[in-house]
Rosetta silent file (secondary structure, phi, psi, omega in degrees, C-alpha in Angstrom):
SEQUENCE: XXXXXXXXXXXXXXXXXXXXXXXXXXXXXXXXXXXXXXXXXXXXXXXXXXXXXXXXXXXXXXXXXXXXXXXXXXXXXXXXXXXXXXXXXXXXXXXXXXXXXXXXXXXXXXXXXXXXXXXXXXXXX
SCORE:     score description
SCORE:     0.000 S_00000001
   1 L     0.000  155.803 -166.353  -28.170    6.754  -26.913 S_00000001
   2 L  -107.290  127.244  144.225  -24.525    6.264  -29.079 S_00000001
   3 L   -49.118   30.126 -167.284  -23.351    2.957  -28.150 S_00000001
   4 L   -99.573  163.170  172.119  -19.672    4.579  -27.831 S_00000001
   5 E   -66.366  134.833 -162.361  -16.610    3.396  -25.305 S_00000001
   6 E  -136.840   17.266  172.492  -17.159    5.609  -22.720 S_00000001
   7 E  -168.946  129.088  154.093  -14.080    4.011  -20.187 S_00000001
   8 E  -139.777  168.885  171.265  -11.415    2.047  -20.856 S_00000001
   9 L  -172.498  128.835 -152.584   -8.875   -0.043  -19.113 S_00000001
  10 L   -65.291  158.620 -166.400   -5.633   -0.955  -19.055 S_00000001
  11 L  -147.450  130.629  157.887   -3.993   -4.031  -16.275 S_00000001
  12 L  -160.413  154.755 -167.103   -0.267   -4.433  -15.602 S_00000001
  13 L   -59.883  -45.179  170.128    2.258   -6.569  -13.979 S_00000001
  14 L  -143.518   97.955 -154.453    3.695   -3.244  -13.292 S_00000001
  15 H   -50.573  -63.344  176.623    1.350   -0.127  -13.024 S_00000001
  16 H   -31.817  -70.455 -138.064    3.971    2.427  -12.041 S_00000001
  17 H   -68.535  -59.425  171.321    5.979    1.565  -15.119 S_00000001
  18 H   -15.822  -70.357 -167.412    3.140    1.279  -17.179 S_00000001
  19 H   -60.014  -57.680 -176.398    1.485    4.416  -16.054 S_00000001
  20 H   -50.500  -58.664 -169.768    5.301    6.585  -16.850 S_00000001
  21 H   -63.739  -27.222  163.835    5.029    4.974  -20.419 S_00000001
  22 H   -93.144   -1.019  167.061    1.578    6.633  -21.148 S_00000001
  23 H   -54.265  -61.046 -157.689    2.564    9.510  -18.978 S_00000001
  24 H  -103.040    0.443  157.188    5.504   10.166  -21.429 S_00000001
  25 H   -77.506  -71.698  176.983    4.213    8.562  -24.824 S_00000001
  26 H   -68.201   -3.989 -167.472    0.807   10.595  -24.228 S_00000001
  27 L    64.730   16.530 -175.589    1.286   13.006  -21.845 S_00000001
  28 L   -82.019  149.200 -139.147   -1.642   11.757  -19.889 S_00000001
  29 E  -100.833  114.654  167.997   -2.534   12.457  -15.983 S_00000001
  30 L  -102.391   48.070  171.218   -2.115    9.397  -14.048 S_00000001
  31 L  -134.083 -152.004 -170.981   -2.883    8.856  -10.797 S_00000001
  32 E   -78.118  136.885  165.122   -4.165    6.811   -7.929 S_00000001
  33 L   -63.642  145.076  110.707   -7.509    6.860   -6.697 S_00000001
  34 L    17.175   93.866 -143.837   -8.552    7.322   -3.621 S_00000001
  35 L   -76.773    2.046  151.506   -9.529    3.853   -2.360 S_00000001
  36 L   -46.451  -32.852  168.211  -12.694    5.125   -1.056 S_00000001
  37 L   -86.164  -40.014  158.507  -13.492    5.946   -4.665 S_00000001
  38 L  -104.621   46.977  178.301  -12.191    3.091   -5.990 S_00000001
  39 L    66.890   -3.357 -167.027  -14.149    0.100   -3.678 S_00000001
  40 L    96.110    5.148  173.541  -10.896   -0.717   -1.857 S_00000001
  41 L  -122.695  171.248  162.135   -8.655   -1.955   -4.468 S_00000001
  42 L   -48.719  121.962 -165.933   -5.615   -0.166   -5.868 S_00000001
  43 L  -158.095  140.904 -126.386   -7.146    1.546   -9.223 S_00000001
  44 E  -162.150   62.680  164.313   -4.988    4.476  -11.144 S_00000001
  45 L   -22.578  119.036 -178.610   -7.644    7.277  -12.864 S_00000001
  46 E  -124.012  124.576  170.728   -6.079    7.920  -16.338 S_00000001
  47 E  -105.721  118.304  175.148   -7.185   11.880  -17.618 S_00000001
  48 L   -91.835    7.480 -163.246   -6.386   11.808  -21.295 S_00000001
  49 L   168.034  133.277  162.449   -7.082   14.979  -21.650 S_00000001
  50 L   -73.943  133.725 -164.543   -9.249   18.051  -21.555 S_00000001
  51 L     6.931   53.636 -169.150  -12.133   16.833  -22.525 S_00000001
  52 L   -87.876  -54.083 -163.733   -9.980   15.252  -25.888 S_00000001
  53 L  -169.334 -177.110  177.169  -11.305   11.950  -25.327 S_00000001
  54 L   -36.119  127.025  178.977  -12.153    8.996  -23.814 S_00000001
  55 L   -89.880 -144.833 -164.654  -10.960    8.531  -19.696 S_00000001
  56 E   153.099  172.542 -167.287   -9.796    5.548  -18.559 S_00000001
  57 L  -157.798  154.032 -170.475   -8.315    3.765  -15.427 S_00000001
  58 L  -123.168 -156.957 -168.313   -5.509    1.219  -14.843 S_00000001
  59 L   122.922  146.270 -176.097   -4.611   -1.781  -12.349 S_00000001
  60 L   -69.221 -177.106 -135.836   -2.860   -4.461  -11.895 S_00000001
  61 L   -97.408  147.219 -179.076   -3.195   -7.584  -13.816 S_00000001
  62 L  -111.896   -4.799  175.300   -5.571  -10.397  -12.162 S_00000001
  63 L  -169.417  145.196  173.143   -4.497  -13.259  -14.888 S_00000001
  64 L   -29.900  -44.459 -131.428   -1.633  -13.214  -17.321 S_00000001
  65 L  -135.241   10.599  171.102   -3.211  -12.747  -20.660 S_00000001
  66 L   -58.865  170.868  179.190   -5.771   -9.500  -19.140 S_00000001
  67 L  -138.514 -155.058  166.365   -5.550   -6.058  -21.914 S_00000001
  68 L   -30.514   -1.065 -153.658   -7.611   -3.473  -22.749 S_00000001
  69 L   -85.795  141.975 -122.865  -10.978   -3.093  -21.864 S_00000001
  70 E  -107.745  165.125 -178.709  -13.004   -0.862  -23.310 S_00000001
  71 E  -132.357  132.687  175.431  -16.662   -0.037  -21.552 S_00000001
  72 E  -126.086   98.840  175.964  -19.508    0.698  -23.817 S_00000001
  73 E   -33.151  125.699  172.050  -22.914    2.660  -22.889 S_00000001
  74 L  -144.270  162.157  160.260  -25.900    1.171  -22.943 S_00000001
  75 L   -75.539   -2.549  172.743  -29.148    1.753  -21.160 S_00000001
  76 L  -156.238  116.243  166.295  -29.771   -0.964  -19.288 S_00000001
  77 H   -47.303  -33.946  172.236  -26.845   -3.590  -18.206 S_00000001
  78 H   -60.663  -64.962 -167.569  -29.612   -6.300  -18.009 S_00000001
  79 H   -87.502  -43.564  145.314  -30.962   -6.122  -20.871 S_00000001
  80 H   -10.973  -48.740  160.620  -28.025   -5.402  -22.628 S_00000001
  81 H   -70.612  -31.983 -172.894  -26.484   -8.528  -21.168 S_00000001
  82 H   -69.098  -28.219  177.229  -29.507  -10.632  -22.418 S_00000001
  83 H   -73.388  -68.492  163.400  -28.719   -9.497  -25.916 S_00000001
  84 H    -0.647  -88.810  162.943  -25.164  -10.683  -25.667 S_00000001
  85 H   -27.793  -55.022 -151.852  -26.189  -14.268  -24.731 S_00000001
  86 H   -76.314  -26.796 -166.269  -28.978  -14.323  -27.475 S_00000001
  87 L   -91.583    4.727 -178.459  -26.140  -12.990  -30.281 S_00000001
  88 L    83.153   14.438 -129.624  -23.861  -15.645  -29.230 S_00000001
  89 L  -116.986  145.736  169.927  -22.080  -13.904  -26.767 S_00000001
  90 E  -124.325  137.589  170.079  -20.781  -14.875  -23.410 S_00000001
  91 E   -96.586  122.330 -152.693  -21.676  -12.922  -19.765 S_00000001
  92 E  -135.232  -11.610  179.121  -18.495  -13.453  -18.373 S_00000001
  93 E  -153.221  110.929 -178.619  -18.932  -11.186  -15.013 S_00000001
  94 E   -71.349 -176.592 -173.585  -22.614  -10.878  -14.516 S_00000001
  95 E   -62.872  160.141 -179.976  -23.577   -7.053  -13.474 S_00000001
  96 E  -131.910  144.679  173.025  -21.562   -5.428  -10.873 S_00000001
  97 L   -78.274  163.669  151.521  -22.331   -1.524   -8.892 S_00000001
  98 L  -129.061   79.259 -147.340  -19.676    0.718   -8.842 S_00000001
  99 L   -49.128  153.174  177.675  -21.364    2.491   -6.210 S_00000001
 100 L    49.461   26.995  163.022  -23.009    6.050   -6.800 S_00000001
 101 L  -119.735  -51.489 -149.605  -21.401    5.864  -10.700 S_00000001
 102 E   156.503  127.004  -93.065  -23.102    3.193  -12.131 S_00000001
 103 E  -146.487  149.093  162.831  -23.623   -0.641  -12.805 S_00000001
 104 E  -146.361  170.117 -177.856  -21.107   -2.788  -15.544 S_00000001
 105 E  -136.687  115.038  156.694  -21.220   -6.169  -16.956 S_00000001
 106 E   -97.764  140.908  165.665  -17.859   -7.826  -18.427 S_00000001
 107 E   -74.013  144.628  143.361  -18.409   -9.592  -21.724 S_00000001
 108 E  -104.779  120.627 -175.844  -17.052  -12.029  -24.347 S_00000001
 109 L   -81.772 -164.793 -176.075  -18.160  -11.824  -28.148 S_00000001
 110 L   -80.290   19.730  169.091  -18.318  -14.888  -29.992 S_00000001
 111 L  -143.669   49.640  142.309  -14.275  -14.479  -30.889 S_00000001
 112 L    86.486  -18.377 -169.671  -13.352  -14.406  -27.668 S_00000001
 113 L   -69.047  121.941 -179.711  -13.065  -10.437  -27.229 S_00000001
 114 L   -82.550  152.092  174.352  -13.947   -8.900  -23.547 S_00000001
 115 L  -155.452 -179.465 -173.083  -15.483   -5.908  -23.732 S_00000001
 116 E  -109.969  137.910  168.682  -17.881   -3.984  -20.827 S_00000001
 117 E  -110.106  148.649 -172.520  -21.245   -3.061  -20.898 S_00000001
 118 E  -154.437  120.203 -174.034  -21.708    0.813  -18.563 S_00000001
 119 E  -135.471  107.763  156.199  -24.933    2.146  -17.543 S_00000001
 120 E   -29.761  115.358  162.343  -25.044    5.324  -15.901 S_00000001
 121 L  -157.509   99.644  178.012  -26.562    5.113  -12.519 S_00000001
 122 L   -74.870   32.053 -165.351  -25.794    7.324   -9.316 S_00000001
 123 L  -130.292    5.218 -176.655  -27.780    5.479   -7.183 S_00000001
 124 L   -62.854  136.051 -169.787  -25.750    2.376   -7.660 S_00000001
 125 L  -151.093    0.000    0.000  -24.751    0.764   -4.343 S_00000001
């Protein structure tokens, strides 16, 4: 399996605004999910594209100093996280479902960067 970003996502103080600046720097499809699809909170589906690249999703910010973050496949979320730790690594949100998509983990590496762990699973509850 390629270890590639396979979600990422962006947090702001102010999503509308946000979302119209990558609407009209990228031309990309922005909108809100469905909150059945997205667990109940406000969450913003970003389509960059046909099938051009990487998708992505937006929301607002939950602490000043959130970014990016990028989600990276791996097969197992577990074990995946266990590597993290042993590499120096911090498990910074142990795993979470995102029911009937698929299980994440958020991360830290050992310079501070979050990043996602994303394991395919449609049985996720």
């Amino acid at each position: 399996m390629k270890r590639t970003i396979v979600h990422f996502e962006l947090a702001a103080d102010d999503v509308e605004k946000l979302a119209n600046f990558y609407r009209g720097v990228f031309d990309w499809k922005i909108e809100k999910a469905p909150m059945d699809d997205a667990g109940g909170m406000d969450y913003w589906m970003i389509d960059t594209g046909e099938g051009e690249g990487t998708n992505g999703g937006m929301m607002k910010k939950t602490f000043p100093s959130q970014g990016i973050l990028d989600y990276f496949a791996v097969e197992s979320v577990e074990d995946f996280s266990k590597k993290v730790a042993s590499r120096g690594g911090t498990v910074v949100m142990g795993k979470q479902a995102v029911p009937k998509m698929g299980w994440f983990a958020v991360c830290m590496d050992p310079e501070g960067n979050a990043f996602a762990l994303w394991e395919m699973d449609t049985n996720a509850a």
